[in-house]
N, C-alpha and C positions, 0 to 999 in steps of 0.2 A: 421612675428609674427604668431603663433600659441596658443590660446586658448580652455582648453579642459573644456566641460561642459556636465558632465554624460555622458561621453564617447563619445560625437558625436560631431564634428566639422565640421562645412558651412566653406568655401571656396569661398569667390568671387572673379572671375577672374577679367582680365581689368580693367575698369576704377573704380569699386566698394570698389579696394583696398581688407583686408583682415577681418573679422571680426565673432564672433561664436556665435550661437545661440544653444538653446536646445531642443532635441526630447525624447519620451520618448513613450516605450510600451503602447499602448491603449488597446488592444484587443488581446485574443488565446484564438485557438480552442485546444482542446487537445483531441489527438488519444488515440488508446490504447498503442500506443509504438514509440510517436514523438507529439509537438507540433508544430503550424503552430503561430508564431508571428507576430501581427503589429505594427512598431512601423510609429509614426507621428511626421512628421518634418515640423512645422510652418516657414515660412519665406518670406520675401518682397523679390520679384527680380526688376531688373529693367533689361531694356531692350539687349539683349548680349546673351552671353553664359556662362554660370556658372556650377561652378562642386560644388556640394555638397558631401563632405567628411564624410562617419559615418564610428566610428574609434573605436575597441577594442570592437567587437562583439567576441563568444565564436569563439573558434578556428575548432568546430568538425561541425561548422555553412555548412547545405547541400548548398551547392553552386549550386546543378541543380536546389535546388528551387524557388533563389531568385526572387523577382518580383518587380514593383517599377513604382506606378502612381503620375501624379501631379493630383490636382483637383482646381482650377474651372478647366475644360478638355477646349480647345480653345485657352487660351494665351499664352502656352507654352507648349511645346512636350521636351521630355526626348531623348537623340541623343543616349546613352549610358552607359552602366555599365561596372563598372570594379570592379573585389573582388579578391582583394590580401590577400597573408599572409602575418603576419609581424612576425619577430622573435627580442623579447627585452630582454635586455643583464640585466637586470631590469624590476618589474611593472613599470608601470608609471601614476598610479592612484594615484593620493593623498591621498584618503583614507585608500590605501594599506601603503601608506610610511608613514604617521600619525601614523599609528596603530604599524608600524616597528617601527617609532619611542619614541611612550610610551613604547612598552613591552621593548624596549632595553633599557629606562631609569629605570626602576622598576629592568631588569635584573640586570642591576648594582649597584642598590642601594644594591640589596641580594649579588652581589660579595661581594660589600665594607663590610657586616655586616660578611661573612666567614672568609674575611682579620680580621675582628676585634679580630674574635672569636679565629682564629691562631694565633695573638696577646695573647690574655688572655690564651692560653694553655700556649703558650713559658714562659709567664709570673710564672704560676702557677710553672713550672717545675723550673724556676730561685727558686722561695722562695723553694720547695722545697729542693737544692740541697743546698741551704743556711743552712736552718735549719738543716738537714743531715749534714753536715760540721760543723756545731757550735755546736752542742749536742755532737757533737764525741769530738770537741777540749775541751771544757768546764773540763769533766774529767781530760785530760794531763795537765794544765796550773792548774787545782789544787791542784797537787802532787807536783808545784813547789814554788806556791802563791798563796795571799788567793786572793778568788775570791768573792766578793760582792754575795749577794741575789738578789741583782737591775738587777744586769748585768741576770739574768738567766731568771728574768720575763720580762726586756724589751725583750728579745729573745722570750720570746711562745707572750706576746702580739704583737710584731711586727708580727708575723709566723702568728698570729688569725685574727690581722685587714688586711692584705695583701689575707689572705682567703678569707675572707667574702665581700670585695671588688672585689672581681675576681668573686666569684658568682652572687653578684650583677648586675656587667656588663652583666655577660652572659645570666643573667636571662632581664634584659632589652633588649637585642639582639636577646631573644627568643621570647618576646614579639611585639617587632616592625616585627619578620618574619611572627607570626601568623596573624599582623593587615595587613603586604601587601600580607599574600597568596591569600585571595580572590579575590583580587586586582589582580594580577598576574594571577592568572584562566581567568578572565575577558580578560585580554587584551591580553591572546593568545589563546581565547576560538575566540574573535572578529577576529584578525590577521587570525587567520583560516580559517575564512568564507568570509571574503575577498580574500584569497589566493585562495580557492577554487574557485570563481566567476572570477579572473582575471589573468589567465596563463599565463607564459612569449611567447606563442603562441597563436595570435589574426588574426582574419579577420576583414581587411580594404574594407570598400565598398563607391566606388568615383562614384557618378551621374553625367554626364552633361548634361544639360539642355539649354535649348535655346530660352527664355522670348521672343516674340512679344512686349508684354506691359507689362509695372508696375505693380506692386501688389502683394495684400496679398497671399501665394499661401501656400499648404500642399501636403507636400511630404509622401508619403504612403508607407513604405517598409515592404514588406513581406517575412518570410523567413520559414523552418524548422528547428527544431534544436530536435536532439534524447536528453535520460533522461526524459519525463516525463510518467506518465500515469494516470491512472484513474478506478474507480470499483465502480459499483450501490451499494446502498445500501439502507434498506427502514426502516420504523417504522411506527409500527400499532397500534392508540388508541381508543379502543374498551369504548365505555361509554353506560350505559343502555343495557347490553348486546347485541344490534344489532346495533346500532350506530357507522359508522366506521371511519376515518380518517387517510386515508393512504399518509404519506410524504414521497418523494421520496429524496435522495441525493445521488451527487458523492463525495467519496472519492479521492483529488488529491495527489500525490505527483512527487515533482520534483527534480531533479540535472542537468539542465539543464543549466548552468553557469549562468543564467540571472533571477533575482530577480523581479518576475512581483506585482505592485505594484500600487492599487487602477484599475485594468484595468477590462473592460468586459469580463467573460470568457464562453464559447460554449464550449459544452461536447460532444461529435461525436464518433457511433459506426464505423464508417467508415473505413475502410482501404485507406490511400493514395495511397499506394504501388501495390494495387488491381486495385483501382474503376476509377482512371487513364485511365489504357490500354482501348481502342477503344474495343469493344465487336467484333470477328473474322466475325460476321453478315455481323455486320455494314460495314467493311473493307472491305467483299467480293461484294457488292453491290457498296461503292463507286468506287470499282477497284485499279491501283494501286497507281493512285494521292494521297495516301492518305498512303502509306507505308513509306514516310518521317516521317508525325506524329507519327505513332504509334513506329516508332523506336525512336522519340523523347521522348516520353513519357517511354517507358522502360529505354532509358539513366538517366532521372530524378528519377528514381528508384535504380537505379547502383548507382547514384552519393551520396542519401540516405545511403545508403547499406557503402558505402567508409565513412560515417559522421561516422554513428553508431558503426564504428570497431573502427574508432580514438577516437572516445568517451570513447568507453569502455574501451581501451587500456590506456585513457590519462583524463579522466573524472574527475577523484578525483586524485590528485596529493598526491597521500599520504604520498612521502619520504618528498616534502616540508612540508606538513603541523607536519611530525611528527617531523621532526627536531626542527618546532618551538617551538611545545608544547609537547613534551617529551611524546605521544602516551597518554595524558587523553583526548581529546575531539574526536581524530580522532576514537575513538572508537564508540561514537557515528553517527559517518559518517559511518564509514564500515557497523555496523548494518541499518543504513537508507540507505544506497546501497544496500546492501542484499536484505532487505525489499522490497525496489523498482521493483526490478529485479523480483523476487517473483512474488508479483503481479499483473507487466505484463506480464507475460507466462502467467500465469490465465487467464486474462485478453485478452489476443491474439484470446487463444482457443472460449475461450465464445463469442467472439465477428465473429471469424470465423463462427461458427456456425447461427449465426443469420444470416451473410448473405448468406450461404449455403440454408437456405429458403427463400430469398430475403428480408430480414427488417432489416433496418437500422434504426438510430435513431442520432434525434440532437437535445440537450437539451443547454439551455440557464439557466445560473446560478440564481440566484436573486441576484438582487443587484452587484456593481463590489467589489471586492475581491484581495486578495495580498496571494500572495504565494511565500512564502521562496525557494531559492535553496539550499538548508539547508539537504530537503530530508524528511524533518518531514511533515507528510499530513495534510491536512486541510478538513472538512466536508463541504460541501457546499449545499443548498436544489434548487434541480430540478422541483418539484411539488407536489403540493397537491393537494387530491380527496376527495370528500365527499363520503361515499355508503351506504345504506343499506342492513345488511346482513339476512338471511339465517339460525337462528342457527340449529346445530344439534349436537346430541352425538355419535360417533361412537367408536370401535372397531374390532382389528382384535388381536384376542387371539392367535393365530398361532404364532404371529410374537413378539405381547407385552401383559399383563394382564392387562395394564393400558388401561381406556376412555377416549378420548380426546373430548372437544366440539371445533365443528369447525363452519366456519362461511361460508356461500356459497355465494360470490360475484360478482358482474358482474361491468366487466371495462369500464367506459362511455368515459374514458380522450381520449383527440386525439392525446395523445404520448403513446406509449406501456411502460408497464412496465417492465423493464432488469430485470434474473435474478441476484439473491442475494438473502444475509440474512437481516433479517428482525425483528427489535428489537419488542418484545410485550409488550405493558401499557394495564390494565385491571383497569378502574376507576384510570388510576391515578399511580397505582403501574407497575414496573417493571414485569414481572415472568417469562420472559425466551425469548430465541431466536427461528426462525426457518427458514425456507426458501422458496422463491418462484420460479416457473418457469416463460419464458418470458410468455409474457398477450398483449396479442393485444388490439388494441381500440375496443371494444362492445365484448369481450372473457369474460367465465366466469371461474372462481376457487375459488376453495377452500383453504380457510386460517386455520391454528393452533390456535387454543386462549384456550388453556391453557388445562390441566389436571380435569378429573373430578373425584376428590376423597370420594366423595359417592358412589362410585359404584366401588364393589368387583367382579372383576372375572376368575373363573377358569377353567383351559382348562385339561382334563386325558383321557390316553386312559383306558381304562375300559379292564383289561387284564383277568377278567371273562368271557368278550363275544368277547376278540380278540384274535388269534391265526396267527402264520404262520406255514407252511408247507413246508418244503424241500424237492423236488422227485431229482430224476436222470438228467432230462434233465428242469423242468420247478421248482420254489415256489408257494407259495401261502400267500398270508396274507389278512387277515380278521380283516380291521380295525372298531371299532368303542370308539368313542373319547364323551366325557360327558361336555358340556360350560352350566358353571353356573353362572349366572346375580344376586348378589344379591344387593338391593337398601339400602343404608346405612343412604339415608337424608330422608327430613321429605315432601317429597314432590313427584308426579305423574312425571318418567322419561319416555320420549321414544328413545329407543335405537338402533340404527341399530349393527347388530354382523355381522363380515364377515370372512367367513371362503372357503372352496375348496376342491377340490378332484382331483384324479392324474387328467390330461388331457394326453390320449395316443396320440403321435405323432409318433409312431412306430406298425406296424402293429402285431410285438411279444409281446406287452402289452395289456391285456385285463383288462379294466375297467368296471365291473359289479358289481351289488343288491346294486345300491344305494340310503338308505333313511336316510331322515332328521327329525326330531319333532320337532317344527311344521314342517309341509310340504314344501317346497320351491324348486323349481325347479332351480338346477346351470344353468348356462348361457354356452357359447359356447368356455370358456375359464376356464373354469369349477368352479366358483367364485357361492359361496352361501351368502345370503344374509339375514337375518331375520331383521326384522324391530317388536320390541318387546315393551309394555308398562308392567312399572314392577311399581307394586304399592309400595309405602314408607314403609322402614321395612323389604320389600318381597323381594325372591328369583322366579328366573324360569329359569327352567332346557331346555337345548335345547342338542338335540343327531345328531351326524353323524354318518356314519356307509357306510365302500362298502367295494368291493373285488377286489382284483389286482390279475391278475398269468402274469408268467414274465420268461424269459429263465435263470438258476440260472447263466449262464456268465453276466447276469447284475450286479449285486450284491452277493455276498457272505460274510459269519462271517469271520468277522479276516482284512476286508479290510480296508484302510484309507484311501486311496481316490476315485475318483468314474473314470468308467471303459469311455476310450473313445472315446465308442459309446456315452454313456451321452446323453440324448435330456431332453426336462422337465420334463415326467413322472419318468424317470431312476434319478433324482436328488429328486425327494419327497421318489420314495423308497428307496433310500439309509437313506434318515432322518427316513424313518418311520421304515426301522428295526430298527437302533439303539434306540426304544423303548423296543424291545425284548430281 
């Protein structure tokens, strides 16, 4: 006797006879491009050896990953795993064949109502060809005898009620289609996402175990399975203008055949596939007792690598699902496979790079959480920080004439924060998006918090006191450019403007007679800085001004793209002639 309950089947050998109990997903961590599952299998042993059976896991399930502890640890040790594939000539889920079941009753009902409706055609065509024949005979039979006035009106009344009857019907048959189409959507919208989750290609995973003594005991099985990922994302609400409260969340989504539901979930920048392998140090110090592992651990990498092709190859079944539902819901699958896919490439890079500086990160959700394999994501909050900011107004005219005020923050939390974008609330209101870089614990940055639209300003080069100069073998240009602050609200701003000049990095480029009003000395990257108080109402004028000569094979009129040699100075003169 076999009983299946949520797919997993206990198995007592010997004298326990047979009997099933249920396990169910507690806990995943999820990667950028795989999640690690646990599920937990409660159950009494008694003394012997026993195989527990868990049955109709995903098919594309990493097989180098599985793992599988008893706990309380002492009464009983594990002798063995085995993980097969099974191939079913049928699902064998109930709730697959339930669902087969309804949609094929409703399918039928809509045959039966086309039958009907081929009926009431045939029908309509019968009185037609009636009346067509008795209108034609009615004249001949009256050239030979008289024919009643009865006789010609039972003929159009019989023709009008056998109409209007036929329409009736059809209009009743058009109305029961319209009341079970929604109906119909449903239960092959449902049958879908079942199909999807339960492929006629399953892995069977058989434990045997080996109870010392009686009792309660939890089976812990671990496994990997590709389709899911995950991406930071934050929101920032700014109150009293420096008052910050930055929450962190991950974005999940999955197609991972298995529906996790009410479970704990861990968000992990980590690489499996990476952080695995022994570091080449470490190996050369232990010698070569230790060349077994690290080739075990690169096979648990391969065997990944072999999930993820059958995955992607066999993930979404789409000929099944389309055949069930005539291509309306699978379209929603294809775009949340798209989607997915997306971004985890994203997702990979950004996460490569993190630990190409060595930081990783492992965030714990709030609260447990259910996540569809549906593919449609779900927001989940990672953390929240309180700060105090910083404000300031800056721009850079060069690049925008817009003032931004930003907020300058220092990060206290003891998880870093991942890049991403980053929703902004100002009191309360929406007003835009932006982004941040990663932020260590105790790093400081600067945040975007919004537009400051009191303040007008314009950036011109002043083509009275600039000029260039074309010789034979070198140019010359004589830039000087006019940024004007003017204050449009009713109140004392202070402003930082930032602006620059070439920086030569090539010894044919000379950068000379450079002055600024007010004065301000660039930096060594050649970045000007004014830090200015413009009174309410008022304007102030601030000037740059230097001289470039330059070999004319850097630049010349007529070009469209830039010559290359190209370094940083030879990419500003290219923008600065096309002022001339």
């Amino acid at each position: 006797m076999k009983v299946i309950i949520a797919g997993i089947v206990l198995v007592e050998c010997l004298v326990l006879g047979l009997r099933a109990q249920e396990s169910a997903i507690t806990s995943v961590t999820i990667f950028s491009d795989r999640a690690q599952v646990t599920r937990t299998l409660e159950t009494a042993l008694k003394p012997g050896i026993q195989k527990l059976h868990l049955k109709g896991l995903p098919a594309w399930l990493d097989r180098g990953s599985v793992r599988a502890a008893l706990s309380p640890r002492g009464g009983a040790e594990i002798l063995d795993v085995q993980i097969d594939k099974v191939f079913l000539a049928q699902a064998d889920d109930a709730e697959v064949l339930a669902a087969e079941q309804a949609l094929m009753e409703i399918t039928d009902q809509f045959a039966d109502m086309e039958d009907e409706l081929a009926v009431l055609t045939g029908r309509q065509k019968h009185i037609e060809n009636i009346t067509r024949f008795s209108m034609e005979k009615i004249p001949r039979d009256a050239a030979t005898r008289d024919i009643p006035v009865k006789t010609y009106q039972d003929l159009v009344e019989f023709a009008a009620t056998e109409q209007a009857a036929i329409a009736k019907a059809r209009r009743e048959i058009e109305r029961r289609k319209r009341t079970l189409g929604p109906e119909q959507h449903v239960r092959q919208a449902r049958l879908a996402e079942l199909q999807q989750k339960n492929q006629l290609e399953q892995v069977d995973i058989t434990v045997t175990v080996k109870a010392g003594k009686a009792g309660p005991y939890a089976l812990g099985l671990k496994y990997l399975l590709p389709g899911a990922t995950w991406e930071p994302e934050h929101e920032v609400r700014i109150e009293e203008g420096d008052k910050v409260t930055l929450i962190s969340y991950a974005r999940i989504t999955q197609t991972s055949g298995e529906d996790w539901t009410d479970v704990a979930v861990t968000l992990s920048t980590q690489s499996p596939g990476t952080t695995v392998n022994i570091p080449e140090l470490e190996s050369l110090l232990v010698g070569r007792g230790n060349a077994g592992q690290v080739l075990q651990q690169a096979q648990q990498e391969d065997t990944f690598t072999a999930a993820n092709d059958y995955f992607l190859s066999n993930g979404f079944n789409f000929n099944q699902i389309q055949g069930v539902q005539g291509g309306m819901k699978i379209r929603d699958f294809r775009g949340n496979w798209d989607r997915q896919q997306a971004v985890q490439a994203k997702v990979q890079q950004a996460f490569r790079e993190l630990q190409q500086r060595g930081t990783t990160g492992l965030f714990q959700a709030e609260g447990r959480q259910t996540v569809r394999s549906d593919g449609n994501s779900i927001r989940v909050a990672i953390g929240s920080y309180q700060m105090t900011g910083t404000p300031r107004i800056v721009a850079a005219p060069e690049i925008s004439l817009n003032a931004t005020r930003t907020l300058d923050l220092q990060h206290d939390g003891e998880l870093p924060l991942l890049p991403g974008k980053v929703g902004l609330f100002l009191d309360g209101s929406f007003i835009g998006t932006t982004e941040i870089p990663f932020v260590g614990s105790g790093e400081s940055f600067a945040l975007f918090a919004g537009l400051v639209d009191s303040v007008k300003i314009s950036r011109v080069l002043d083509h009275e006191k600039s000029a260039i100069t074309r010789g034979k073998r070198e140019n010359k240009v004589k830039a000087y450019f006019k940024i004007e602050v003017e204050n449009l609200g009713e109140t004392l701003l202070d402003i930082r403007i930032a602006d620059r000049i070439p920086v030569s990095d090539d010894s044919a480029i000379d950068v000379s007679y450079v002055r600024t009003g007010p004065k301000v000395e660039p930096d060594s990257d050649g970045l000007i800085l004014w830090q200015v108080a413009v009174a309410p109402k008022q304007k102030q004028l601030l000037t740059l001004s230097y001289t470039v000569e330059y070999p004319v094979a850097y630049t010349a009129p007529g070009k469209s793209s830039l010559p290359a040699k190209a370094g940083r100075a030879v990419e500003q003169l290219f923008d600065l002639e096309s002022n001339f």
